[in-house]
KOLLO-451505 format. One line per 8 residues: number of its first residue (from 1); their letters; for each residue x, y, z of C-alpha. Coordinates in steps of 0.2 Angstrom, whole numbers. Layout:
N
NUM	a	X,Y,Z | ... .
This chain:
532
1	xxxxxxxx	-164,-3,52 | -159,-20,43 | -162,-34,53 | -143,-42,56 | -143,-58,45 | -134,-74,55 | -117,-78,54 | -112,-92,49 .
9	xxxxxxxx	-104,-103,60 | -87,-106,51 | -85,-87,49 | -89,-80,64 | -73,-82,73 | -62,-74,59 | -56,-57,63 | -56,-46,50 .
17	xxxxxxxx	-41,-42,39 | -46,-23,36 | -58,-19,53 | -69,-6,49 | -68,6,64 | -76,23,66 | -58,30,73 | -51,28,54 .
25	xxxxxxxx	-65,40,49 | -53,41,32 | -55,54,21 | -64,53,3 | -68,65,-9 | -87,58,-16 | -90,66,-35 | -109,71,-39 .
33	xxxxxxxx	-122,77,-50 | -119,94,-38 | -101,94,-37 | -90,86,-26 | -85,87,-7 | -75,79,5 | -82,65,18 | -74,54,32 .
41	xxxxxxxx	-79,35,27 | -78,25,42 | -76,10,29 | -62,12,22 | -45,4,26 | -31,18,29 | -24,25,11 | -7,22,18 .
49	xxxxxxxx	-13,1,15 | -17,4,-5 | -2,18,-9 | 10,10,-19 | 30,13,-10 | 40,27,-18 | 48,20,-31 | 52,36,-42 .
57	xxxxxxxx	55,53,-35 | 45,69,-37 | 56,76,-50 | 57,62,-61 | 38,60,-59 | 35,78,-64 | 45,75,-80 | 40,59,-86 .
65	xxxxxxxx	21,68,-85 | 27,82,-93 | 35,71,-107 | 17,61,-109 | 8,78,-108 | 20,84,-122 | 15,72,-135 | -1,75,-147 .
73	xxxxxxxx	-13,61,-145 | -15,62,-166 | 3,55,-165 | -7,38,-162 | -15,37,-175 | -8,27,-187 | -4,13,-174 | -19,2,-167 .
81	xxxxxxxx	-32,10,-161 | -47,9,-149 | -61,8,-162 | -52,-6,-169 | -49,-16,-153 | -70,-12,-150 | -75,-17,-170 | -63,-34,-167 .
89	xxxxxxxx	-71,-37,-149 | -89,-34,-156 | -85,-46,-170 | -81,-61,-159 | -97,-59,-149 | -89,-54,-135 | -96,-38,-134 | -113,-32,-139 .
97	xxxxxxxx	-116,-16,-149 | -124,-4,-135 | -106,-8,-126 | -98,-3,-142 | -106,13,-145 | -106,18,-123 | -87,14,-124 | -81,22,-140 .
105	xxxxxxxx	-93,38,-134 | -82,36,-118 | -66,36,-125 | -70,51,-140 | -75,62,-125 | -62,59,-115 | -50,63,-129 | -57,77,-136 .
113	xxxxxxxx	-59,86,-118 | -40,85,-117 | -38,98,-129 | -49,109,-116 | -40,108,-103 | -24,113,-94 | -12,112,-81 | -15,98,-69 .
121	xxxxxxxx	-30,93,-76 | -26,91,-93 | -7,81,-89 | -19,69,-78 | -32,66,-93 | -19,63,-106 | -12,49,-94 | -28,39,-94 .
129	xxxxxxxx	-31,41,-112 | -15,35,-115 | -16,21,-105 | -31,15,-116 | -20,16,-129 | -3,7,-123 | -17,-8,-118 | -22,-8,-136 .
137	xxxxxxxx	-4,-6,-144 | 0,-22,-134 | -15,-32,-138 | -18,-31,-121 | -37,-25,-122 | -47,-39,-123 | -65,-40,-121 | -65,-43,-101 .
145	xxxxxxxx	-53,-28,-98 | -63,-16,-106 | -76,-13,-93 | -62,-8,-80 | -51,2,-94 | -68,13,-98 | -75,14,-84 | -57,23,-77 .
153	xxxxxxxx	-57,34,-92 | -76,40,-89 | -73,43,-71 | -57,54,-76 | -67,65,-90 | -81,68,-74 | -68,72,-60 | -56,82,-71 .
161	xxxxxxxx	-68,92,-82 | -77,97,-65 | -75,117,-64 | -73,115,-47 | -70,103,-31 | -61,105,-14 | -44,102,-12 | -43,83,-15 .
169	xxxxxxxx	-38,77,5 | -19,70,4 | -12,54,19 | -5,63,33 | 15,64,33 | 24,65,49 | 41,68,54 | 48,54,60 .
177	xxxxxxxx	34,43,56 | 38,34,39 | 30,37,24 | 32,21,15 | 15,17,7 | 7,34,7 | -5,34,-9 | -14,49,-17 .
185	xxxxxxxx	-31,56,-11 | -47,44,-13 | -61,48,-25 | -80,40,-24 | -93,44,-37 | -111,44,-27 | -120,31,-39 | -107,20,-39 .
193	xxxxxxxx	-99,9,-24 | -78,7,-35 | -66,16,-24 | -54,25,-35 | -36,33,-29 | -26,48,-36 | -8,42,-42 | -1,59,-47 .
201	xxxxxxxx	4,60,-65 | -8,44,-70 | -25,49,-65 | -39,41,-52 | -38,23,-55 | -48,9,-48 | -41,5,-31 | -47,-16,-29 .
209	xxxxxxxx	-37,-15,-11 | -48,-3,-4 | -64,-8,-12 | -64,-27,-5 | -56,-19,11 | -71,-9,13 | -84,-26,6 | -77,-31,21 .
217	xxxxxxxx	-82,-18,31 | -96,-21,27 | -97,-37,31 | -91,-34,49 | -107,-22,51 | -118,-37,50 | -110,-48,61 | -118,-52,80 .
225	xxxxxxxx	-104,-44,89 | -101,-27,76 | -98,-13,85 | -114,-2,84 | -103,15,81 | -100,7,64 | -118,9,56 | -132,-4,53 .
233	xxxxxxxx	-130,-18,44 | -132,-15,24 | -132,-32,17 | -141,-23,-1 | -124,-13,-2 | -112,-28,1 | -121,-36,-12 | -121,-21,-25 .
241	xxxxxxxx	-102,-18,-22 | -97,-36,-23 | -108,-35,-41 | -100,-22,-46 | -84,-29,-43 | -85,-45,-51 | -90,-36,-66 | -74,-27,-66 .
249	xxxxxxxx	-65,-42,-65 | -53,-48,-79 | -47,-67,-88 | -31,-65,-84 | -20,-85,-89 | -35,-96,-83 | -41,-85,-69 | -50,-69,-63 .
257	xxxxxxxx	-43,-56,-56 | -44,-38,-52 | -31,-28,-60 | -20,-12,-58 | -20,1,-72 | -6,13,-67 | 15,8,-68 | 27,9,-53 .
265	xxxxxxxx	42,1,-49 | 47,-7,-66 | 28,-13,-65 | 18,-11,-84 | 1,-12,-83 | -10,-23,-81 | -3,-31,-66 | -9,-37,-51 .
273	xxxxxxxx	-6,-38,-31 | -7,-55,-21 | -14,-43,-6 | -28,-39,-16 | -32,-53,-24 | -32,-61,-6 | -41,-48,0 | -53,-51,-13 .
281	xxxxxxxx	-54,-71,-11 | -60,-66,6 | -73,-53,5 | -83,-65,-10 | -82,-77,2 | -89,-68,16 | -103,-63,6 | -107,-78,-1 .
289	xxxxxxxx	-111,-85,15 | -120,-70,22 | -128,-65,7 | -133,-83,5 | -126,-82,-13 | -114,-96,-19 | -111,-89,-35 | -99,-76,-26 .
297	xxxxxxxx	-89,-91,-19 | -86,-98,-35 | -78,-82,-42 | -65,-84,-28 | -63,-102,-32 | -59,-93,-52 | -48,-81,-41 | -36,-94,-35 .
305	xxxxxxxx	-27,-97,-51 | -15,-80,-44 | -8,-92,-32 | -3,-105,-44 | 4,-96,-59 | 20,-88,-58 | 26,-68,-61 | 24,-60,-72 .
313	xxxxxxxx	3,-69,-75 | 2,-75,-57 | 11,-71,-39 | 18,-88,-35 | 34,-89,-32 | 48,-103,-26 | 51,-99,-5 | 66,-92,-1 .
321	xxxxxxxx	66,-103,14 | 66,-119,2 | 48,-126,5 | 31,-121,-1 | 28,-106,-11 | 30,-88,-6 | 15,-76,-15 | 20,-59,-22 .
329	xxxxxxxx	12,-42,-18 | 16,-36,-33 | 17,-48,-49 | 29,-40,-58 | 43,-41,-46 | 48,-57,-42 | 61,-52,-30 | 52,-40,-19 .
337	xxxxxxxx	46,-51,-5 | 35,-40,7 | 27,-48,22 | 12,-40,24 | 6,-44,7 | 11,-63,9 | 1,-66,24 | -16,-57,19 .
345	xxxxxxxx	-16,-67,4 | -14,-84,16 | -29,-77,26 | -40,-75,11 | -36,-92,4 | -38,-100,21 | -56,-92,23 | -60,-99,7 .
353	xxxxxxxx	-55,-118,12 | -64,-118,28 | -79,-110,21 | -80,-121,6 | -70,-135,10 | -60,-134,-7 | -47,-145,-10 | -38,-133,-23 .
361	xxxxxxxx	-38,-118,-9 | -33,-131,4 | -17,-133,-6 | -14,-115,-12 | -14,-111,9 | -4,-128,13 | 10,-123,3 | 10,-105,7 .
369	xxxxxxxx	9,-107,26 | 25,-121,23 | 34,-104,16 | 28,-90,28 | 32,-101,44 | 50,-103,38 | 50,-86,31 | 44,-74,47 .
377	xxxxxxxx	60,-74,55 | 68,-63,41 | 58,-50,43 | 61,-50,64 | 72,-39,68 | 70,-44,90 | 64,-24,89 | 53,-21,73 .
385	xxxxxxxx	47,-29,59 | 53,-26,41 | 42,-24,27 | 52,-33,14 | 64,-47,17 | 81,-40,18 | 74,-22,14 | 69,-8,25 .
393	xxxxxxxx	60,-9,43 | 41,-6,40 | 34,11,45 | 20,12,59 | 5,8,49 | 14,-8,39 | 21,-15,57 | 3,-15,63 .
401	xxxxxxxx	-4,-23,50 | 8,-36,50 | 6,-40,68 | -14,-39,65 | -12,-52,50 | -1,-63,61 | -17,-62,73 | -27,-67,61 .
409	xxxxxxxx	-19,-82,57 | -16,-85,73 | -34,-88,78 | -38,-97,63 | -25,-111,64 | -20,-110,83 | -1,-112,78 | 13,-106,89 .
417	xxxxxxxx	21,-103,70 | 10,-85,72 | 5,-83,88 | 21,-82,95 | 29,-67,81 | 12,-61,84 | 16,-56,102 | 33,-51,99 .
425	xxxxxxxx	27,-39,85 | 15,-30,98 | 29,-30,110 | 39,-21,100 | 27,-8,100 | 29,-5,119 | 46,-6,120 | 59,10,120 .
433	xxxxxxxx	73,11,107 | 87,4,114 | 105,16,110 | 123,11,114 | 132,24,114 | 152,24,121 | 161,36,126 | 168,45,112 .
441	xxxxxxxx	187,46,109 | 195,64,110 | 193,75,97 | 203,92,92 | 196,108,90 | 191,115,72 | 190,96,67 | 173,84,63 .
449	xxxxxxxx	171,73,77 | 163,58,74 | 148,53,85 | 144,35,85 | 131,25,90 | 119,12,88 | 98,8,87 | 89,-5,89 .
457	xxxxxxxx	75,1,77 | 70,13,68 | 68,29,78 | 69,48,75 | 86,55,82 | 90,70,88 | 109,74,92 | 114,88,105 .
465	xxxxxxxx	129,96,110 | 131,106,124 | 146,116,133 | 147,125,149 | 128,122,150 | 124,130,133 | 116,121,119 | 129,123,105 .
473	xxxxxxxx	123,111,92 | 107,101,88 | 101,89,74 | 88,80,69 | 83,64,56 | 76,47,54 | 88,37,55 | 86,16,52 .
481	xxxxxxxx	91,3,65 | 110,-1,65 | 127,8,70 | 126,23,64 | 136,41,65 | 135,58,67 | 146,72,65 | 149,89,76 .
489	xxxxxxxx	164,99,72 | 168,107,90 | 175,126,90 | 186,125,104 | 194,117,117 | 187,109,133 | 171,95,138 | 156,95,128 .
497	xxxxxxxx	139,87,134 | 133,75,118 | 116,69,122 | 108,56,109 | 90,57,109 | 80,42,100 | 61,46,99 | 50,28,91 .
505	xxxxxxxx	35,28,81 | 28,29,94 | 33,42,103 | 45,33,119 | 63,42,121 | 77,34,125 | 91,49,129 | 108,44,135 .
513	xxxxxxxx	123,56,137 | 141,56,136 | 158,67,137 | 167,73,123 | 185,80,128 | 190,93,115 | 209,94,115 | 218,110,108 .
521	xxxxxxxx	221,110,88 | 238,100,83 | 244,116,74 | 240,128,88 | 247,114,101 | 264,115,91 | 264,136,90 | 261,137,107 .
529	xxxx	275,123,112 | 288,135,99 | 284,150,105 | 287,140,127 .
């Protein structure tokens, strides 16, 4: 086993952003030589931290592939092409001619197996040819995207054109649980260390999140304090995937920076996310200092320019709270502020300036620590945390995180500005719904009665009606924190049982019960008083 190199003092009190634990044991379906099967990869973070939200629903999905499916490729033709875009990049030197000729080979086979295929297979193929071809219609393939954009479409032509694989592994969705986040099923390749995600209707795609999440994995293996259960230190494997990374990199306004190639949200591609880029920041400097490599820190230091430019080049962004500078998760939207995002990228930034002692990282984490103190009470809720400001409560897996970035930066500067939501976001985890729920006023038979009450958080809900000691009537649904209201249309006269059942995400019931008087129908009140 490899012996465990030293930690460097500076880094060996920082908690990891994305811990690698042998409990995730996420699934992964590895692509070789002999086919493909499905592994538990204790190094990678959850898929529910690298899905993008649900932005467009299935049925709008389903046709907008359909609609790209639709179109023959040879429509293209006449516009700017890929073979263009490669001639023009190999006549500025900035690609030699055994690149040319792999990555015109790449593209030719991956169009021409499109016209073998079908179904599924053939929709998901189209899409990532297509996207090569929208880059080069925009003048948007330059010489330094191109290792990413053909690597993709390779790594598409292997997986689809495959006779056979298992059942690519999908998240787990529970009821009740949330679902915001969920991405598709992950897909390695054996000689090669790039994670890659499903995003249904646009292929696998190079998933930067979860490839510098599990860099830092990595990482954690070789520290003195590593959990054993994790696997041996493989500092040879940190150092390949952090190579490998940093070739896929592209110049994007003055800085490097890894890229998304799939749209979401309004989002074209290429764009890029403020969590990764954090995420990235931090796993290059980690192995710089274990791998004793300086060049690694100095693409981070190339990396920071993210958190100076603003949307739609760079993340930065004006706080809301009117000091500092708030930095995006996604830099296409400049209006989406989501928490979790924010803070990871203040943890990678700060792990830069201690390590190095940069005064330009200094300043990127100075004005975003102004921002995210003055910003974390708007996504407090005093029972749960939201995951964008003004938006929706986080689900189970986002609360977490957040509380575990907040830990994060709580051990690194010692500021009650974190340490103090930290505590009140693992609170919140052991603490019951709270429901009010008075009494209901009377209702009449054959008429919707309305059944109000109120949550403290987010919770699954289950409404139950009983009368003489019979259940009569019961509903369930996730229901966000607030007053909110039920209806139940009682049959008859006399007093119903209505029990209001709130179930967290973490399984604690709160159940309260009230009386509902049922008074006789007006119109059979004013027969019966005729016919007296």
């Amino acid at each position: 086993m490899p012996r465990r190199p030293a930690a460097v003092p500076a880094l060996a009190v920082l908690i990891l952003a994305f811990a690698a634990s042998s409990a995730w044991a996420e699934p992964v379906l590895v692509v070789g030589p002999e086919g493909a099967v499905t592994r538990d990869d204790p190094l990678l973070p959850p898929a529910a931290l690298t899905g993008g939200p649900e932005t467009t629903r299935p049925a709008e999905r389903a046709c907008a592939t359909a609609r790209s499916a639709s179109r023959p490729l040879a429509r293209l033709a006449a516009r700017p092409t890929v073979s263009g875009a490669l001639d023009r990049a190999l006549a500025a030197g900035a690609i030699d001619e055994a690149q040319r000729e792999e990555w015109q080979t790449n593209y030719r086979d991956a169009r021409a197996l499109t016209g073998r295929l079908s179904g599924t297979r053939r929709r998901e193929l189209i899409a990532t040819v297509a996207q090569v071809e929208r880059l080069v219609r925009r003048g948007a393939l330059s010489a330094s995207r191109m290792p990413a954009a053909f690597l993709q479409l390779r790594r598409n032509a292997e997986f689809w054109r495959a006779r056979s694989f298992p059942k690519a592994p999908q998240p787990e969705r529970r009821p009740c649980a949330g679902a915001a986040g969920l991405g598709g099923a992950r897909v390695s390749f054996t000689d090669d260390p790039v994670v890659f995600q499903w995003y249904p209707g646009q292929g696998l795609q190079i998933q930067p999140l979860a490839t510098f999440g599990k860099a830092n994995a990595l990482w954690r293996q070789c520290q003195p304090d590593a959990d054993a259960a994790a696997g041996p230190c493989k500092p040879e494997e940190l150092r390949t995937l952090l190579d490998r990374m940093i070739g896929l990199a592209a110049a994007r306004g003055g800085f490097v920076a890894w890229e998304y190639g799939f749209s979401f949200g309004g989002g074209s591609p290429p764009w890029v996310s403020g969590l990764a880029q954090g995420t990235a920041i931090q796993a290059l400097t980690r192995g710089s200092a274990l791998l004793s490599e300086p060049r690694y820190a100095e693409v981070a230091k190339r990396a920071l320019g993210a958190f100076e430019r603003k949307p739609p080049v760079g993340v930065s962004v004006p706080s809301g709270s009117g000091s500092g500078r708030h930095y995006l998760i996604y830099s296409f939207n400049s209006q989406l502020r989501v928490l979790n995002g924010f803070l990871q990228a203040l943890v990678g930034v700060y792990d830069l300036a201690e390590a190095t002692g940069d005064p330009r990282a200094r300043r990127i984490f100075e004005a975003g620590d102004r921002a995210a103190r003055r910003e974390l009470r708007r996504y407090d809720t005093g029972a749960w945390s939201l995951y964008a400001a003004g938006g929706a409560e986080s689900d189970l897996g986002y609360h977490r995180l957040v509380r575990d970035f907040l830990r994060s930066l709580c051990t690194r500067t010692k500021e009650g500005a974190y340490c103090a939501p930290a505590e009140r976001f693992d609170r919140y985890l052991h603490e019951r719904t709270r429901v009010s729920f008075p009494k209901p006023g009377p209702a009449r038979s054959g008429q919707p009665a309305s059944i109000r009450f109120g949550l403290s958080k987010l919770s699954c809900v289950t409404l139950r009606v009983r009368r003489a000691g019979k259940l009569v009537h019961v509903r369930t649904l996730v229901m966000p924190r607030g007053v909110r209201a039920l209806a139940y249309t009682p049959p008859e006269r006399g007093a119903y049982t209505v029990q209001v059942q709130a179930r967290d995400l973490l399984d604690h019931f709160t159940r309260v019960e009230r009386t509902l008087e049922v008074r006789p129908a007006k119109r059979a009140a004013r027969r019966r008083a005729d016919q007296g």
